[in-house]
N, C-alpha and C positions, 0 to 999 in steps of 0.2 A: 158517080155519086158525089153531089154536092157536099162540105164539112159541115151542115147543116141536119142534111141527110143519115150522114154517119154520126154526129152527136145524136141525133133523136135514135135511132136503131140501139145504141152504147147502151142509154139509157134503159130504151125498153128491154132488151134482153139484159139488161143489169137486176134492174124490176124484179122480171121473173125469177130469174136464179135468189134474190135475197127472199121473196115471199115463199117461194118452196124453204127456203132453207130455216127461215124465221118460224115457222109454222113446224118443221118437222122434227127440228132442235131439240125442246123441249120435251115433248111425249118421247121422243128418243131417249134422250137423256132418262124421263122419268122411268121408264121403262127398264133400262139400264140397272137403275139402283132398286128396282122392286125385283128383276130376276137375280140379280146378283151380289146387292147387300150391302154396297159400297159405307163405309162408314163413314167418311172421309166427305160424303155428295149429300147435301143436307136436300128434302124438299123446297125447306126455305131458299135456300142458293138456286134452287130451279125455279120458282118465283117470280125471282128477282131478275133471273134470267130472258126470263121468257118476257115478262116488262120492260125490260131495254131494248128487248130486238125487236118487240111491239112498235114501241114509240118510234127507235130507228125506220122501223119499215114506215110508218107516216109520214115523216120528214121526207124518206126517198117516192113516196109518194107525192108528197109537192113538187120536189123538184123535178121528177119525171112527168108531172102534167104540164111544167111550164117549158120541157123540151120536146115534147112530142107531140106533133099539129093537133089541131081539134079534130079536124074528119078521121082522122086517124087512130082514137083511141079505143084500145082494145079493154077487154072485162073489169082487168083488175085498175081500172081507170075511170073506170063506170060511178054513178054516186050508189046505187046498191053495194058494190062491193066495198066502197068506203064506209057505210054502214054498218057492213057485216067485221072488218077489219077493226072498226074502232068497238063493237062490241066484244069480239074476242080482247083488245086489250083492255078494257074497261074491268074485264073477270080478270084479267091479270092482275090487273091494279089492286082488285077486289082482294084476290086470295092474298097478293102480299102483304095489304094492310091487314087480314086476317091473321096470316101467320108471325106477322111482328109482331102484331102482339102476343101471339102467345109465347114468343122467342125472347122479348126484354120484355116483356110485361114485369110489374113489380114484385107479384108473388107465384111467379113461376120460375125454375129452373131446368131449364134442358136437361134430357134425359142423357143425351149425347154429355154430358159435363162430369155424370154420374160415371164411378168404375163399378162395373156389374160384376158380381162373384155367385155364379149358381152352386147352389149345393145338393147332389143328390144322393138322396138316402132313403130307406124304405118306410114305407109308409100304406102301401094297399092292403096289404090282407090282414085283417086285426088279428085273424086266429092265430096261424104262422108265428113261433119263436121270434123272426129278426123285427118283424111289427115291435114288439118291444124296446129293441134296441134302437128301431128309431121311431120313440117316443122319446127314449133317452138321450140321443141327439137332439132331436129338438131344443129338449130342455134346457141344454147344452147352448144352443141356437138364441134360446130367449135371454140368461143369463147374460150373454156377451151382449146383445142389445141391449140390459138391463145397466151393463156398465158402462156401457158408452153411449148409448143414449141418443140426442141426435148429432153428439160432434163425429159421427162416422155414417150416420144416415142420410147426412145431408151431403156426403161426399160419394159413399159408395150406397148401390141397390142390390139389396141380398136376394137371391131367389131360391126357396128353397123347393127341391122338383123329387116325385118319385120315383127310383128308378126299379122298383116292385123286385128285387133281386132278379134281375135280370139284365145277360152284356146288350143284347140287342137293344132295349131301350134305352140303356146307358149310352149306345154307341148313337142311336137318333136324336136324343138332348143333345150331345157333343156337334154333332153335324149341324142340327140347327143353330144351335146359339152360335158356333165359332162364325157359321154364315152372318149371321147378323152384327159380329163384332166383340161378342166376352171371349175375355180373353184368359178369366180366371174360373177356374174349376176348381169344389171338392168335392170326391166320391168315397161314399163309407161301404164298409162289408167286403170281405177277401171276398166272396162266393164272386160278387161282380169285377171285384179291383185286379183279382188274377189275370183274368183276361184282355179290360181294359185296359192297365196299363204295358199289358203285350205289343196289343193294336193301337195303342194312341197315338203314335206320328205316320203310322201307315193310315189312321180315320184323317188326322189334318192335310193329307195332300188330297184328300177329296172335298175338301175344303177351299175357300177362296176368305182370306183375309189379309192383313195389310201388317206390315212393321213385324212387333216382335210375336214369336210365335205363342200359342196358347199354352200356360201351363197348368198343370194338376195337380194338385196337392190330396195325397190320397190316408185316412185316418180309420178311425175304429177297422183296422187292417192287418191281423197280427200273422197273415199268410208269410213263410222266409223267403218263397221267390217273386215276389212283385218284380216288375222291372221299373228301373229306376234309369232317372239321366239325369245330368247338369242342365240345368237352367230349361227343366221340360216337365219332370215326371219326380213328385216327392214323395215318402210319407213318416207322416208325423202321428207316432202311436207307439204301442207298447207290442213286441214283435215275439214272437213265437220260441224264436234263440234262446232268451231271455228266460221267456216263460217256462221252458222244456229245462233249462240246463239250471234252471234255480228250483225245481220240484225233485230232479232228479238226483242233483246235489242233498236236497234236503235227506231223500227218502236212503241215503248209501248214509248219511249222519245218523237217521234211525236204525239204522241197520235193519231196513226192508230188504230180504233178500227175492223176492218174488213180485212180480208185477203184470196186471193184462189193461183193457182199455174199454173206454166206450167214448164215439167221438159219433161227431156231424160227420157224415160223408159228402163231404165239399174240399175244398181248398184250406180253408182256416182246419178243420178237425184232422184232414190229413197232415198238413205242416204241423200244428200242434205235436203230433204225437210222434211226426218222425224226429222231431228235435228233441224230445222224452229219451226216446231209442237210443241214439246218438249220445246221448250222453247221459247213461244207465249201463253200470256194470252185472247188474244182477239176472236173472233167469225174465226172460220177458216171453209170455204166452199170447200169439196173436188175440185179439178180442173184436167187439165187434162196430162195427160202422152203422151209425142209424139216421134214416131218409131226412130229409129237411124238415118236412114236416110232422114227421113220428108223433101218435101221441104214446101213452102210456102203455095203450094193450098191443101195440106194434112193436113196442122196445121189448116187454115185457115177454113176447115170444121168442123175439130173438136172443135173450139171456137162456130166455131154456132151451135152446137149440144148441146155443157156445158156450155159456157162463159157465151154466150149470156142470159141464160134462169136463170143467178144468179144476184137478182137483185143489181143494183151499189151500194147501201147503204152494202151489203153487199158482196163488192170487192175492197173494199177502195184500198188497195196495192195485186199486183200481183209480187208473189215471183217464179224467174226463174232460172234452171239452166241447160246447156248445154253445148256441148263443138265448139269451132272454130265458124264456119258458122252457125253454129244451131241455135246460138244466136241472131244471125240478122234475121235466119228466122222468128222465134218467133216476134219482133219486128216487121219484117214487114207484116206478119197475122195480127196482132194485128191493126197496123194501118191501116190498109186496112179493118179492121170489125170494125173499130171505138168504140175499145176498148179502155175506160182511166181509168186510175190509177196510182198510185204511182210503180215507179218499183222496183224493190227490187233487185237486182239480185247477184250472185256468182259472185267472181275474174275474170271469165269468162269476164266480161264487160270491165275491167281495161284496158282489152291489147289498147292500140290507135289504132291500124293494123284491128281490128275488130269495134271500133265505128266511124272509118273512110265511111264506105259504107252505114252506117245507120245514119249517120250525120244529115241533115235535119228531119230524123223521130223523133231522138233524144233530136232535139232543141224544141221538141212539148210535152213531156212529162218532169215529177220529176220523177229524177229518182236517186238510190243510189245504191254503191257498194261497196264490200269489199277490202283490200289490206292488206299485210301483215304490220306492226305497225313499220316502219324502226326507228329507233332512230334518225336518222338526213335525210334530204332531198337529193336525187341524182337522177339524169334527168335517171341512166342508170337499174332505179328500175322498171320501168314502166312494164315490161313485166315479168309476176311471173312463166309463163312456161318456157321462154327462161332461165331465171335464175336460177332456183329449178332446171333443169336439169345441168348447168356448176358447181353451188354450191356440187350436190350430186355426181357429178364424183370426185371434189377436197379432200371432205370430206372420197370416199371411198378408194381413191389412197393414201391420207395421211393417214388411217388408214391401208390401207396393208403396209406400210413403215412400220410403227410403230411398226406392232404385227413381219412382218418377222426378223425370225432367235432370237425372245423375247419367250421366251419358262415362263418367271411368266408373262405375262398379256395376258388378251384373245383380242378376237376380240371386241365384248363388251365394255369392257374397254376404246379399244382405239376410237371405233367413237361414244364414247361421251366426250371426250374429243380433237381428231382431233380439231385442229385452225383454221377454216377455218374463213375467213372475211366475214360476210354476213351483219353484219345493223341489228341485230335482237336479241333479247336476247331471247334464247333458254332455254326452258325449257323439260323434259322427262317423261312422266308415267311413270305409274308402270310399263309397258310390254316391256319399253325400246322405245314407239313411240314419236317422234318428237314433240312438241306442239309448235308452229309458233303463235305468237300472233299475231291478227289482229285488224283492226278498220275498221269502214263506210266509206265512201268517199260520198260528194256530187258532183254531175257534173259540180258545177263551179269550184270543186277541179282540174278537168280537164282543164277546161277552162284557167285558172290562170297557166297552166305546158307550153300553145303553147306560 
């Protein structure tokens, strides 16, 4: 074989290998990043890709017509196939000039530029107690956007998602977004954060993402076993410890000698009341648990099954907790079985929006409740869900300011010390959880606010 011979043959099977390879690159590639998310592999970059190896493969089309005889040339040699070739990179050409503009155009800003922070919190079933609650997140939600406005929208993209109290769909937000690249999470409500933050680093290995790992910052959460980790799993709320051992404190200063209960049967009303327990000296008579969604004439039975049948010397104070509407239910069972005692109840009570509908039931019992210990007086404290939710988005945005593009401090580091203004002097465990100091309130504390 003449070196005439073997240059032409080089050539031609040089050809083919680049046209397979040029042609199958791309859709590979794009393929690649629509199964598995890649953050890092922009469309645009395939584009632009696929437009170089176009062009390249024309170029190796000339010089492969000018080494390979005439009688000789095979398909991809042909002038059809030069038509077909220059039409495929023509769309190339197309799409990239499409998508640059939408990549620098003047009033656009890539999405990929944005830090994405989903928030998920309840929001499906209106009727349901935690509906309430997250109404009151929201609130919460609009306020911090009210304060910072777009010097933080323009940076980060908030999304906030419902996770209808439930882990399963908590755990399927998780899976998607970490797939596509947030890498920040908040989840409100113990009923869901007990078990989430159990499973969260056993949900991110079935995950595929890139760098540092996804963290969670978990709020309106006042369950005492959340799990928690350094630089993974947080929460920033007012915690059940707290709640329990400052009512219980109170009620040994009253000299309550006697006490039973009425809680949510979930996570939050069980921790609630074991921390009561725990730190109550006096006679405690089991009491009872009611369903998530109880209303009135369901609590209302269950009081005359257990309440009723515990005699009053030993029910001095009834220690409550629930969340939204739950709370008024309980109240107005109670007074409808002509149930009395000293109330005792969770932060739950504080909100005014919730002891506004049980007003006159209210004015008929002693009743006391928690709040968090603000160092000075402000009218705009009164509601510790609306607030705990605006404080922890501030808290988690200034500390992704802080760690991005800081390669000596961690995450850690920075949201415990983040500046956020809140009226409280904060304190940390050991496991890096929040400790919110609280005090009692009596209801003419209320009274003395209108």
């Amino acid at each position: 074989m003449t070196s005439s011979n073997k240059q032409s043959v080089f050539w031609e099977n040089a050809h083919k290998i680049y046209i397979v390879f040029s042609l199958a690159i791309s859709p590979l590639l794009s393929f690649t990043k629509y199964q598995f998310g890649f953050p890092s592999l922009e469309y645009f970059d395939l584009s632009l890709m696929a437009l170089i190896l176009l062009i390249i493969g024309l170029v190796f089309f000339l010089i492969s017509k000018k080494n390979i005889g005439i009688g000789k040339q095979p398909f991809y040699l042909r002038k059809w196939f030069l038509f077909l070739y220059s039409f495929i990179t023509l769309c190339a050409f197309a799409n990239f000039v499409f998508l640059i503009g939408g990549k620098y155009g003047p009033n656009n800003v890539s999405p990929q530029l944005k830090t994405r922070i989903v928030i998920m919190l309840p929001l499906g079933d209106v009727i349901k107690p935690a509906y309430q609650d997250g109404m009151r997140q929201m609130y919460g939600y609009a306020e911090f956007l009210n304060d910072y406005n777009t010097r933080y929208t323009e940076e980060f993209e908030f999304v906030p998602i419902d996770h209808s109290m439930n882990f399963d769909v908590a755990k399927q937000i998780i899976e998607r977004e970490v797939n596509r690249g947030t890498k920040y999470f908040i989840c409100t409500m113990s009923k869901v954060n007990e078990e989430l933050s159990k499973h969260f680093e056993e949900i991110l290995t079935r995950c595929k993402f890139s760098g540092q790992k996804p963290i969670l910052i978990l709020t309106v959460t006042s369950y005492p076993k959340v799990t928690l980790k350094q630089n993974l799993i947080y929460r920033f709320y007012i915690r059940s410890q707290e709640e329990g051992k400052c009512l219980a404190d109170l009620a040994t200063e009253k000299n309550i000698n006697s006490a039973t209960y009425i809680v949510v049967n979930d996570p939050y009303g069980k921790g609630a009341v074991e921390e009561f327990k725990k730190n109550w000296n006096g006679k405690f008579t089991e009491g009872i648990k009611v369903e998530f969604g109880s209303g009135v004439d369901d609590i209302s039975d269950q009081i005359k099954k257990q309440l009723k049948t515990i005699p009053e010397k030993d029910r001095q104070a009834i220690f409550i907790a629930h969340y939204g509407n739950g709370i008024d239910n309980i109240i107005k069972a109670l007074n409808r079985d002509k149930i009395k005692g000293i109330i005792l109840a969770t932060s739950t009570l504080s909100i005014p929006d919730w002891q506004q509908p049980i007003q006159s039931i209210l004015k008929t019992y002693d009743w006391y409740t928690c709040i968090p210990d603000y160092k000075s007086i402000d009218k705009n404290q009164d509601d510790v869900i609306k607030n705990f939710t605006t404080h922890t988005l501030k808290r988690l945005v200034q500390t992704i300011n802080l760690t991005k593009g800081n390669n000596e401090t961690t995450f850690d580091e920075n949201w415990k010390k983040a500046e956020v203004y809140i009226n409280l002097k904060i304190t940390w465990d050991t496991n890096g959880d929040a400790i919110i100091p609280m005090k009692a309130v009596h209801k003419t504390d209320f009274n003395e606010k209108k």
